[in-house]
PyMOL Python script that loads the backbone (N, CA, C, O; Angstrom):
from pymol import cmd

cmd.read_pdbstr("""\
ATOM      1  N   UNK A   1     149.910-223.754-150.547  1.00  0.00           N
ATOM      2  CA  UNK A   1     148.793-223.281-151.342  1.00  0.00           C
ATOM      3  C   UNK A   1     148.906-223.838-152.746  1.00  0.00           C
ATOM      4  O   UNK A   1     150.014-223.846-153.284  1.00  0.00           O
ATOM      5  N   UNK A   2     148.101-224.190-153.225  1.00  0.00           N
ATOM      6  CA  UNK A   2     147.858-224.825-154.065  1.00  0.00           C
ATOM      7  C   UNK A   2     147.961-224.173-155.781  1.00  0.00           C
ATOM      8  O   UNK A   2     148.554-224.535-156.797  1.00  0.00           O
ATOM      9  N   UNK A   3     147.105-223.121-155.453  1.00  0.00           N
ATOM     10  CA  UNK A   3     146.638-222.012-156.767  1.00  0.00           C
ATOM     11  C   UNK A   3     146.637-220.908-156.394  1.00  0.00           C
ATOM     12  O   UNK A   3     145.777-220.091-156.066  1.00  0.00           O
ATOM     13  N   UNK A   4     148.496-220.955-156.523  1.00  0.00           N
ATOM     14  CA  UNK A   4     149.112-219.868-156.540  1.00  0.00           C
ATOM     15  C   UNK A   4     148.998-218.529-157.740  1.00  0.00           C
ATOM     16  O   UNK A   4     148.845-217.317-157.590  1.00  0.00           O
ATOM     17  N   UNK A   5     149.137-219.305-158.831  1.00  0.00           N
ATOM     18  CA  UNK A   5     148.928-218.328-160.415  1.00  0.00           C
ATOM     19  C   UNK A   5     147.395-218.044-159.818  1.00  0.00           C
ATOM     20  O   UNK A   5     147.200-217.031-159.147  1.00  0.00           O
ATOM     21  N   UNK A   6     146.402-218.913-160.071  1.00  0.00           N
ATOM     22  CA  UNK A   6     145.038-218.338-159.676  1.00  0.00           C
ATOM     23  C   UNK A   6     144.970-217.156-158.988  1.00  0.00           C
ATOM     24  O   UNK A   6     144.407-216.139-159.392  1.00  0.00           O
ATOM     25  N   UNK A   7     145.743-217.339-157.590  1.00  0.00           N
ATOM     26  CA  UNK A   7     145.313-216.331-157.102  1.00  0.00           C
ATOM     27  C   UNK A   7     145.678-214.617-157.561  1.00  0.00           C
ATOM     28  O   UNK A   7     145.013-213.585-157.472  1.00  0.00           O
ATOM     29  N   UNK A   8     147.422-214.992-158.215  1.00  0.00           N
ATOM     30  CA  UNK A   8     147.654-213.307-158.701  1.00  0.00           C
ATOM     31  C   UNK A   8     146.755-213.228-159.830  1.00  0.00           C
ATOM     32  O   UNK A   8     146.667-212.031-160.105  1.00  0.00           O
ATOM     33  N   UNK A   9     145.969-213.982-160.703  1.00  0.00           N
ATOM     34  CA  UNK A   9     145.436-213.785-161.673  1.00  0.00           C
ATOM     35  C   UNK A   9     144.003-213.429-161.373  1.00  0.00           C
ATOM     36  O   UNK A   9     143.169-213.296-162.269  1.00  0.00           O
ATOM     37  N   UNK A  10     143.764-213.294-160.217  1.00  0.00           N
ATOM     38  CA  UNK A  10     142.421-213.056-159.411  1.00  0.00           C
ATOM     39  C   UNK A  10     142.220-211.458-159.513  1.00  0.00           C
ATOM     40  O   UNK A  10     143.246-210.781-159.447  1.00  0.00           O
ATOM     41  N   UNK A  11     140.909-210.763-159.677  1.00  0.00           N
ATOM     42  CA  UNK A  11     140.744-209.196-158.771  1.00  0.00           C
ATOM     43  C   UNK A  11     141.131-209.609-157.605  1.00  0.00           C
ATOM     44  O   UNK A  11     140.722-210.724-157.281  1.00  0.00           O
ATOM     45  N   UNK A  12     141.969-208.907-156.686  1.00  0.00           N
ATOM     46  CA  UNK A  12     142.531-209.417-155.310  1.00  0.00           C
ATOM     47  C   UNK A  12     142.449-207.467-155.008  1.00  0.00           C
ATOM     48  O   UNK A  12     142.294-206.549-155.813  1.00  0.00           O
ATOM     49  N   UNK A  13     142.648-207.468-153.377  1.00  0.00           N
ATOM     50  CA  UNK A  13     143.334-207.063-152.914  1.00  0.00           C
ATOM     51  C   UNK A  13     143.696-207.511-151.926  1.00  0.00           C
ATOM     52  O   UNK A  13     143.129-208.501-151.464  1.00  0.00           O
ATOM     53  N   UNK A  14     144.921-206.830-151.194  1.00  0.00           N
ATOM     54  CA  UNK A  14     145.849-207.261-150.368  1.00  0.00           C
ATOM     55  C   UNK A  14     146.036-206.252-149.063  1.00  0.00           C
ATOM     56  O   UNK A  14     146.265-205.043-149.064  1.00  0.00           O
ATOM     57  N   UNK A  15     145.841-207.264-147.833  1.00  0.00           N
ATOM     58  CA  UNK A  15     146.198-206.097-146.627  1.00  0.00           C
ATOM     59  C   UNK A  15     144.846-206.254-145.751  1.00  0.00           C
ATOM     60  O   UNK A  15     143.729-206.534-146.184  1.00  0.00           O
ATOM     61  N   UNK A  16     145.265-205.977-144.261  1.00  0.00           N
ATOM     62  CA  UNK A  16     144.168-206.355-143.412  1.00  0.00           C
ATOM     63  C   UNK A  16     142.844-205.031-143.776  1.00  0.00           C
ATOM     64  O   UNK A  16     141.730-205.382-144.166  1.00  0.00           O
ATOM     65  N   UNK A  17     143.133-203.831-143.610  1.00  0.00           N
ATOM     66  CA  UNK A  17     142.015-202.990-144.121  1.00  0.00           C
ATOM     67  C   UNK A  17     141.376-202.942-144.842  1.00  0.00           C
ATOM     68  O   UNK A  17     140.243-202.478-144.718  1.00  0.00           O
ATOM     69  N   UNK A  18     142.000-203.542-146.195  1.00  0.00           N
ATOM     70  CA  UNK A  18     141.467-203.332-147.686  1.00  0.00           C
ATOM     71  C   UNK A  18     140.455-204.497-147.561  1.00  0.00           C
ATOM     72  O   UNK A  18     139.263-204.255-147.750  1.00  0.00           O
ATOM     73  N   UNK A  19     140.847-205.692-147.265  1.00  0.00           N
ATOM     74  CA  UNK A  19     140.293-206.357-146.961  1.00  0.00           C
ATOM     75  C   UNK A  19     139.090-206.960-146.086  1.00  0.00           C
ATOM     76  O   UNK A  19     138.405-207.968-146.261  1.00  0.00           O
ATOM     77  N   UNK A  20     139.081-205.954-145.053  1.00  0.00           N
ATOM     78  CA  UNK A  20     138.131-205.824-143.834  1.00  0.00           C
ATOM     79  C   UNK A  20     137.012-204.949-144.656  1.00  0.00           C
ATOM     80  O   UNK A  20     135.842-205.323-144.564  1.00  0.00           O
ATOM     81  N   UNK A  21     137.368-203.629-145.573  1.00  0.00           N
ATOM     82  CA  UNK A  21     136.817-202.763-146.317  1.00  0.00           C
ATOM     83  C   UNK A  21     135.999-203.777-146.842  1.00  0.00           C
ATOM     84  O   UNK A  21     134.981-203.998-146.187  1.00  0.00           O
ATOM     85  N   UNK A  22     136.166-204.400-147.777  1.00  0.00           N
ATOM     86  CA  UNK A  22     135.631-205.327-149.331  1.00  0.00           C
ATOM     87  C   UNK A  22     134.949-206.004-148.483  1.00  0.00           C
ATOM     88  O   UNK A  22     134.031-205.493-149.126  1.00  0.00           O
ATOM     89  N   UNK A  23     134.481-206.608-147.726  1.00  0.00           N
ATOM     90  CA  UNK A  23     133.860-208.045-147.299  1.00  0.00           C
ATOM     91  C   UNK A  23     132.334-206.656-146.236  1.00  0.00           C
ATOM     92  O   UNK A  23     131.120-206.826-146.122  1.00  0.00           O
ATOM     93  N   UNK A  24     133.012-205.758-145.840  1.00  0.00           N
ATOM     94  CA  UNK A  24     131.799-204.864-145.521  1.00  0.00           C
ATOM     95  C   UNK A  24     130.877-204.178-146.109  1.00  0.00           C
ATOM     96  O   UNK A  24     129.800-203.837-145.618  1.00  0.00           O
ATOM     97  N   UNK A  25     131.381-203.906-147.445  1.00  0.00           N
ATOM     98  CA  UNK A  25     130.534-203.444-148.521  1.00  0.00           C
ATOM     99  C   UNK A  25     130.266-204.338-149.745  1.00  0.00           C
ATOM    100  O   UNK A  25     129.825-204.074-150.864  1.00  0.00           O
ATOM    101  N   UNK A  26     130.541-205.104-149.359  1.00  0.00           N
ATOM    102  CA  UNK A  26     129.306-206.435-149.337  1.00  0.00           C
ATOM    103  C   UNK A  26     130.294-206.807-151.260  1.00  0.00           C
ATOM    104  O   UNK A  26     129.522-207.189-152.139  1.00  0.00           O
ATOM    105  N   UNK A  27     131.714-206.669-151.646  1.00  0.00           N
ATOM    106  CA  UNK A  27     132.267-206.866-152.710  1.00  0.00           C
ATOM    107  C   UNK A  27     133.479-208.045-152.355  1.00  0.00           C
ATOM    108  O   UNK A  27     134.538-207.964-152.976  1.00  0.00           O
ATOM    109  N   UNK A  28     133.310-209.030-151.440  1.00  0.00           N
ATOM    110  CA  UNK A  28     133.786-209.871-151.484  1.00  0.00           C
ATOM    111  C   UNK A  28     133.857-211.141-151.422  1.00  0.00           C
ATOM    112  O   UNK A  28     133.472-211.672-150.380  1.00  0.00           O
ATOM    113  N   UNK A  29     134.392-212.010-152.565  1.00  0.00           N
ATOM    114  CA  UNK A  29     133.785-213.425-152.472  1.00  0.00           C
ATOM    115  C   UNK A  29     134.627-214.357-152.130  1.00  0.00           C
ATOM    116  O   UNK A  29     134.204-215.470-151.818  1.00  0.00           O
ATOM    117  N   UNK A  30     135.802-214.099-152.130  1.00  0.00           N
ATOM    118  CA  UNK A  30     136.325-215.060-150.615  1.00  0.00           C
ATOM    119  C   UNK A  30     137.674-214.203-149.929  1.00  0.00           C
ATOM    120  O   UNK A  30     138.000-213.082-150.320  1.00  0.00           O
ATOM    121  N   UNK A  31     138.247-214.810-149.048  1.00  0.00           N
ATOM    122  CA  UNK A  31     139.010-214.026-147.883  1.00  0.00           C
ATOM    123  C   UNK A  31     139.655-215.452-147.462  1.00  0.00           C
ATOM    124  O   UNK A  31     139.152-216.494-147.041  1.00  0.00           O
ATOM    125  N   UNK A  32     141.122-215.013-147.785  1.00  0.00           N
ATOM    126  CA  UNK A  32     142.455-215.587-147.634  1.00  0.00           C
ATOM    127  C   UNK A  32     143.343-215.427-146.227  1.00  0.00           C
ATOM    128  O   UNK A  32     144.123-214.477-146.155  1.00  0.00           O
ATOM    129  N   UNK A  33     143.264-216.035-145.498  1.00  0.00           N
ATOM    130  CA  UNK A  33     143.948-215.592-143.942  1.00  0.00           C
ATOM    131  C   UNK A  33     144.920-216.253-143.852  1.00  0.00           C
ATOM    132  O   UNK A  33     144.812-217.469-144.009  1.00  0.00           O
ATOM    133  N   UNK A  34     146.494-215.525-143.502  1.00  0.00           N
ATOM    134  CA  UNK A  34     147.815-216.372-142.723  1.00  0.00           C
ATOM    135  C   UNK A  34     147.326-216.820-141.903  1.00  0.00           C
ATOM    136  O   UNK A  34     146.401-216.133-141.472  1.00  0.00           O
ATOM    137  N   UNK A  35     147.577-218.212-141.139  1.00  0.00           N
ATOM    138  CA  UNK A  35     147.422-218.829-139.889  1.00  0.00           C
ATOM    139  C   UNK A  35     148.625-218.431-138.705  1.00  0.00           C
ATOM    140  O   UNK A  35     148.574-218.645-137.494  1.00  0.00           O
ATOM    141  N   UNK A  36     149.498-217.909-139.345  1.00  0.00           N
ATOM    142  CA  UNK A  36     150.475-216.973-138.102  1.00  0.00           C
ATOM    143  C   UNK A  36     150.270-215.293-138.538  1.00  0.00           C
ATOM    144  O   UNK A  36     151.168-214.561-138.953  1.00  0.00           O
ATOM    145  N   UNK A  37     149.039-214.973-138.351  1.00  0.00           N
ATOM    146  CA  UNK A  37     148.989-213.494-138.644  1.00  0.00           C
ATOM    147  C   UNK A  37     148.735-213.506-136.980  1.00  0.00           C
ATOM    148  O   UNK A  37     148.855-214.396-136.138  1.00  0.00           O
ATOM    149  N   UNK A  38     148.355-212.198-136.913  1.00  0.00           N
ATOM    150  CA  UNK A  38     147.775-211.655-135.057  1.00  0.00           C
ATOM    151  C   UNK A  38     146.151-212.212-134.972  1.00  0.00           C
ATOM    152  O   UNK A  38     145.102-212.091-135.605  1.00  0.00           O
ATOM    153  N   UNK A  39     146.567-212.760-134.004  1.00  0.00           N
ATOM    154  CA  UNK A  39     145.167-214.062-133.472  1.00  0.00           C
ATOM    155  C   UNK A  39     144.004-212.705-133.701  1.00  0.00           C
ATOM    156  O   UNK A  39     143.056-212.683-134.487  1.00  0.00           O
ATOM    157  N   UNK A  40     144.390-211.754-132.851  1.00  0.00           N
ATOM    158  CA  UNK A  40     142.933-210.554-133.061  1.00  0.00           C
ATOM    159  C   UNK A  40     142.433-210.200-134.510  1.00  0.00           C
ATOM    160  O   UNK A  40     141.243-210.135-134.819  1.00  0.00           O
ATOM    161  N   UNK A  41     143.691-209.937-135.522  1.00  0.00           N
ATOM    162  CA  UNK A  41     142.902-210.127-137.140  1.00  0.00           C
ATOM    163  C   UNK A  41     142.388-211.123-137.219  1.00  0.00           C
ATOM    164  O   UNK A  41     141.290-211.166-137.773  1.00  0.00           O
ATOM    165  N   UNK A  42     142.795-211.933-136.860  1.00  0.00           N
ATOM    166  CA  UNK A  42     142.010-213.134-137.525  1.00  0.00           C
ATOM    167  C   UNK A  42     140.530-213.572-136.864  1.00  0.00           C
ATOM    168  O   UNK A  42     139.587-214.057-137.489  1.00  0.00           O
ATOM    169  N   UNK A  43     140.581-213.290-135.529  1.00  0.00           N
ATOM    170  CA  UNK A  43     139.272-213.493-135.272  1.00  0.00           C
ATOM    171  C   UNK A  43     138.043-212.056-135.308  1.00  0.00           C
ATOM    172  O   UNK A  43     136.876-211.899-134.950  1.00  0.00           O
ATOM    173  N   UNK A  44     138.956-211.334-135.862  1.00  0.00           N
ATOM    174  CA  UNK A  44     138.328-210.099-136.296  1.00  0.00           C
ATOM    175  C   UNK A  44     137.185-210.059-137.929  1.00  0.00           C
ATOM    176  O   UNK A  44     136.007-209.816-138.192  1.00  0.00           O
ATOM    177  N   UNK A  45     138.417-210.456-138.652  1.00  0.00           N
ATOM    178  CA  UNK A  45     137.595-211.021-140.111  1.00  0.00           C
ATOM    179  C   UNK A  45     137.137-212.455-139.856  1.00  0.00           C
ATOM    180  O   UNK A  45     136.537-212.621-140.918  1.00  0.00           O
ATOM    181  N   UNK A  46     137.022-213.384-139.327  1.00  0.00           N
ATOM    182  CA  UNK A  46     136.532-214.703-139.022  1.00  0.00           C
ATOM    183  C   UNK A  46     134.797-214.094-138.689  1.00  0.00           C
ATOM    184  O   UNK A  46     133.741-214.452-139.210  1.00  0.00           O
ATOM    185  N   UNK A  47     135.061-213.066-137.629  1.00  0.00           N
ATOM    186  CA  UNK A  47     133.770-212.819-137.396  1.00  0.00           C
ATOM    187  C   UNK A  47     132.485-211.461-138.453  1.00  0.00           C
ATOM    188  O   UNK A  47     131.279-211.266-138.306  1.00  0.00           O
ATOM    189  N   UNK A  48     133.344-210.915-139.282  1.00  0.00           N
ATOM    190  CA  UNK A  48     133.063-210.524-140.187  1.00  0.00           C
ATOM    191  C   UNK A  48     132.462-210.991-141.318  1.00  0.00           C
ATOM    192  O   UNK A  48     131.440-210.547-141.842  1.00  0.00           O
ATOM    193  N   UNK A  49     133.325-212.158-141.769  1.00  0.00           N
ATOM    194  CA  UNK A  49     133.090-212.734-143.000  1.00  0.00           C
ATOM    195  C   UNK A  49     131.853-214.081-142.371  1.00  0.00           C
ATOM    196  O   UNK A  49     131.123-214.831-143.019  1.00  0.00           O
ATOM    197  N   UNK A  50     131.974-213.990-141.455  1.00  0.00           N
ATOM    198  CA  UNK A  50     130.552-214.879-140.994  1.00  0.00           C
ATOM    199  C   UNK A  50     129.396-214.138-141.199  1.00  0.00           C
ATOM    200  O   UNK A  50     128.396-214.445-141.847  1.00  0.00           O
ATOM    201  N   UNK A  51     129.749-212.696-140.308  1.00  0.00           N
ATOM    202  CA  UNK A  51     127.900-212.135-140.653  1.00  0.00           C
ATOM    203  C   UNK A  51     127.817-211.664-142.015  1.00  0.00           C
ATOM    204  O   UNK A  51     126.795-211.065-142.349  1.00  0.00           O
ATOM    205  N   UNK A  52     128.751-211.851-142.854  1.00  0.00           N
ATOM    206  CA  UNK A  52     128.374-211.395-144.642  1.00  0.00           C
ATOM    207  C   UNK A  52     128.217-212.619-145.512  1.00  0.00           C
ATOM    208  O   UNK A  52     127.903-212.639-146.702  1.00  0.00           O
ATOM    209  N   UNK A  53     128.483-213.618-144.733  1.00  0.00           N
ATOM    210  CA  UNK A  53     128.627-214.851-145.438  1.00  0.00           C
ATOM    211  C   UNK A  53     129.663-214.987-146.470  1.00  0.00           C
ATOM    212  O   UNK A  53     129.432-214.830-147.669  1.00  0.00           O
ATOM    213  N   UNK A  54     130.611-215.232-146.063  1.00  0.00           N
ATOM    214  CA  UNK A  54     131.638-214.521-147.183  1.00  0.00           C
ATOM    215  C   UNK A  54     133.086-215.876-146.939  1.00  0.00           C
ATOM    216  O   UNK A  54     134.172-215.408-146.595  1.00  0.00           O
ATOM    217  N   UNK A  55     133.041-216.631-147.034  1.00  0.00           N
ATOM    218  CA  UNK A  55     134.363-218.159-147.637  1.00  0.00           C
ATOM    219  C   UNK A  55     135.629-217.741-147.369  1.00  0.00           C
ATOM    220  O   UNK A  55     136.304-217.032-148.115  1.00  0.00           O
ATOM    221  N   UNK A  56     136.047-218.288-146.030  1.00  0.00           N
ATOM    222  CA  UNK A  56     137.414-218.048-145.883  1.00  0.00           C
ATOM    223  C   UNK A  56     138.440-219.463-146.027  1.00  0.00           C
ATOM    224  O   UNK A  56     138.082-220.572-145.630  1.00  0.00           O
ATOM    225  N   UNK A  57     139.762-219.186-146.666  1.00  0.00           N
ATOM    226  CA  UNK A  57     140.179-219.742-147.020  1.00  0.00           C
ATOM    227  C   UNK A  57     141.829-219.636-146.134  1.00  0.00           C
ATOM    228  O   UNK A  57     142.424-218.559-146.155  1.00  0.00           O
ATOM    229  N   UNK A  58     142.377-220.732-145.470  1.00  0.00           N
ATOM    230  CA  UNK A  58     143.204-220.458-144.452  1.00  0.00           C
ATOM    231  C   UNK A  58     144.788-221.044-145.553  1.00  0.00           C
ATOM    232  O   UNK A  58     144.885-221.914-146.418  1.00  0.00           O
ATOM    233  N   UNK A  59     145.733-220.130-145.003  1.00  0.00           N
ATOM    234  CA  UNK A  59     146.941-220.188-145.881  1.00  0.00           C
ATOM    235  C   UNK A  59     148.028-219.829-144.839  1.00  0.00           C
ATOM    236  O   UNK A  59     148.117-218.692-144.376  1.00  0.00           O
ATOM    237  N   UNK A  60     149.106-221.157-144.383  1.00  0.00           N
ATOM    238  CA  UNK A  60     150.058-221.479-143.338  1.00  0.00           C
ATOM    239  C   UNK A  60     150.581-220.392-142.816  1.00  0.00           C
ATOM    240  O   UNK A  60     150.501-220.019-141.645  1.00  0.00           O
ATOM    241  N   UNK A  61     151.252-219.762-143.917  1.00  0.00           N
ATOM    242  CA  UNK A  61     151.965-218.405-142.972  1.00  0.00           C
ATOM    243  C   UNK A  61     151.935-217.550-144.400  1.00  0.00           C
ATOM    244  O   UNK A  61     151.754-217.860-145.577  1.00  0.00           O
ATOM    245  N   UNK A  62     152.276-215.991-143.500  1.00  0.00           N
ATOM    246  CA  UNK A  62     151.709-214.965-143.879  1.00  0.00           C
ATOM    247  C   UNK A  62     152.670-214.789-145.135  1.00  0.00           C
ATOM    248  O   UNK A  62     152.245-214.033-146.009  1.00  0.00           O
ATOM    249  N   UNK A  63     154.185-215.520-145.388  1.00  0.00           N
ATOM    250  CA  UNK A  63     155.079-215.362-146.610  1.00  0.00           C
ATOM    251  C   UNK A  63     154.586-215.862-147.251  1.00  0.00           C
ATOM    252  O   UNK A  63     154.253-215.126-148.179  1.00  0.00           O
ATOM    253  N   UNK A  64     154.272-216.819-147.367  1.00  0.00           N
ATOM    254  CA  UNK A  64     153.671-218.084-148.284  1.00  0.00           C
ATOM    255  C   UNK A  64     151.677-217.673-148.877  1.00  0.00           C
ATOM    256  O   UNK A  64     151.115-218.376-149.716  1.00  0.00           O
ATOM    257  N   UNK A  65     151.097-216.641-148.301  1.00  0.00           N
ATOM    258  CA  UNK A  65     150.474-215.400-148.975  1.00  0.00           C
ATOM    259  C   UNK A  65     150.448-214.497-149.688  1.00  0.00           C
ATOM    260  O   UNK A  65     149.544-214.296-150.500  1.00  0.00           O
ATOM    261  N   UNK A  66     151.596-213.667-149.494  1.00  0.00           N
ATOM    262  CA  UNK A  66     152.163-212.957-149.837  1.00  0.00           C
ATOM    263  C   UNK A  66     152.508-213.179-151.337  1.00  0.00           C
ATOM    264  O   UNK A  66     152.159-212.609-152.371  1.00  0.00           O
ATOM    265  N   UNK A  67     153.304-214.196-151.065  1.00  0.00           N
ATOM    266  CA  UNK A  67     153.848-215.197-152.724  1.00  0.00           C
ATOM    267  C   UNK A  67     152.882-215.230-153.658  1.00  0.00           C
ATOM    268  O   UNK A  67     152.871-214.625-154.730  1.00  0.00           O
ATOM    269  N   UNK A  68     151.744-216.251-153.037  1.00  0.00           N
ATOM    270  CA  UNK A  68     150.809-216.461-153.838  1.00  0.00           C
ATOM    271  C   UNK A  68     149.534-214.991-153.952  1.00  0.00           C
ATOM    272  O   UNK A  68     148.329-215.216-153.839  1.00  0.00           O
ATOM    273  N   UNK A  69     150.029-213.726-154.158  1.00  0.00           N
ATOM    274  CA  UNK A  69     149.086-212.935-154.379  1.00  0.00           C
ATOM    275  C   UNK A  69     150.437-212.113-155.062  1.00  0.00           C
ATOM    276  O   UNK A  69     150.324-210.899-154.886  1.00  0.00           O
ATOM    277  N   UNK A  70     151.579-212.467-155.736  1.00  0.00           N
ATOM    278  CA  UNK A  70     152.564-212.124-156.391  1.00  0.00           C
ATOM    279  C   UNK A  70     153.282-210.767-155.752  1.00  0.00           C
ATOM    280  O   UNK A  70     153.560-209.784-156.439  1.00  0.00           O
ATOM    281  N   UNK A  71     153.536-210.872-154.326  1.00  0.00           N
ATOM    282  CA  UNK A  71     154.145-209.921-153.716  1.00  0.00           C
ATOM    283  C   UNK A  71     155.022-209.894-153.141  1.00  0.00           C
ATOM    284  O   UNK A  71     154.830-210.823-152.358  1.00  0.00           O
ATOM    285  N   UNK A  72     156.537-209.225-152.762  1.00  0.00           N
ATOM    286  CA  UNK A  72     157.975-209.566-151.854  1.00  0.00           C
ATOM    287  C   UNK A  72     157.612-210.008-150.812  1.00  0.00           C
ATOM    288  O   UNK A  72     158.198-211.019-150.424  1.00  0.00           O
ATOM    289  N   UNK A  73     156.585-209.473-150.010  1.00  0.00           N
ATOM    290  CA  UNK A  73     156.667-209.240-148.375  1.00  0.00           C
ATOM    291  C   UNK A  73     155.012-210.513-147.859  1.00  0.00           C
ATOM    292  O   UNK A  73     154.165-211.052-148.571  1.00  0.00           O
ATOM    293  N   UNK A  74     155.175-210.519-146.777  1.00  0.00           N
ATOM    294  CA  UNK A  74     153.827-211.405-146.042  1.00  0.00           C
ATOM    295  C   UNK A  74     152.693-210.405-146.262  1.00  0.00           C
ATOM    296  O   UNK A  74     152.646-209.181-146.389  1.00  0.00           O
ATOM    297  N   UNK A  75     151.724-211.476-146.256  1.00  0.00           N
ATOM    298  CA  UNK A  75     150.376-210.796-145.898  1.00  0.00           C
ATOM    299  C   UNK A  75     149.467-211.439-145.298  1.00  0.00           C
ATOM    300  O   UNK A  75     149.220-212.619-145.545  1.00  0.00           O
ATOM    301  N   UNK A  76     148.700-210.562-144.211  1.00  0.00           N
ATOM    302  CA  UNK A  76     147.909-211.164-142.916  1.00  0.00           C
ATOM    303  C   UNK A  76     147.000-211.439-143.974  1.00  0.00           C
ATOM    304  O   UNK A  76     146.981-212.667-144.056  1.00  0.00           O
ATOM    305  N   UNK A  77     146.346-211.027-144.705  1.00  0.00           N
ATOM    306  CA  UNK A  77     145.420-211.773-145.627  1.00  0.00           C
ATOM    307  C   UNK A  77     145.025-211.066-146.851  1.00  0.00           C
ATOM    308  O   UNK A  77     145.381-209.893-146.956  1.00  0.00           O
ATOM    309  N   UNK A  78     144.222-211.701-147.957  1.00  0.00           N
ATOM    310  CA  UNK A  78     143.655-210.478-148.946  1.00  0.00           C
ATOM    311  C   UNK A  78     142.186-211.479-149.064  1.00  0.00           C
ATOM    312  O   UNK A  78     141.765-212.455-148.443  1.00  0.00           O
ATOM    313  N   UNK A  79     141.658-210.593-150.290  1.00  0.00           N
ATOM    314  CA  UNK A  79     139.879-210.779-150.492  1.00  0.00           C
ATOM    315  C   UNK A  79     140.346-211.172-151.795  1.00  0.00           C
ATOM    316  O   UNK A  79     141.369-210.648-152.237  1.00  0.00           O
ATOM    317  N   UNK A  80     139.756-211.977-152.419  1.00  0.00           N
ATOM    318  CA  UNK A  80     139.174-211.902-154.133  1.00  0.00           C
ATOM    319  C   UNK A  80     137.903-211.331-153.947  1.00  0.00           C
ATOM    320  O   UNK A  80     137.231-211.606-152.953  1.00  0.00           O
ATOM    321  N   UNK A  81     137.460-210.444-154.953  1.00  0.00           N
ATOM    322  CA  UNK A  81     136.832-209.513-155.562  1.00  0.00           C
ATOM    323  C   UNK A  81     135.667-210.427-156.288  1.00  0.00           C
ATOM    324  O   UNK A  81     135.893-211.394-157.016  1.00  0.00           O
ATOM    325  N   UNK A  82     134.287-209.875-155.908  1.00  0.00           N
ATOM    326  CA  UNK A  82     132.930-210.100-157.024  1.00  0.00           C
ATOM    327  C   UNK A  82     133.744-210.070-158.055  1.00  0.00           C
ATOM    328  O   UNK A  82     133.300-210.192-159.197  1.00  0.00           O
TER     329      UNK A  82
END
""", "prot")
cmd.dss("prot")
cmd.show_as("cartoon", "prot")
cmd.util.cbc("prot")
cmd.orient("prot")
């Protein structure tokens, strides 16, 4: 990932719910996915962020997410925030 600082310097949140939350109530402008998260999240928000129209952005594995949203642990994905 590229823009790493960007991203902790982003409104973010972090985590498959929070994230599934934000992109349904219509407050999210893009969506960050591990490519080794669980195939069902991912084609869960894939098909989400299609009917909201909403920019997903794919990131190798779920540590290397995690990092770049300034956190210890992986994450299946987060949103940047309107």
């Amino acid at each position: 990932m590229t823009n790493d600082k960007g991203l902790q310097d982003a409104r973010i949140k972090i985590g498959t719910k929070q994230t599934m939350r934000m992109v349904e109530t219509g407050q999210a402008d893009e969506v960050y996915v591990a490519q080794d998260a669980e195939q069902h999240l991912i084609s869960k928000i894939v098909q989400l962020c299609s009917k909201h129209s909403v920019r997903i952005t794919y990131v190798d594995t779920m540590k290397e997410l995690g990092k770049a949203c300034g956190i210890e642990v992986g994450s299946a994905m987060a949103v940047v925030l309107k």
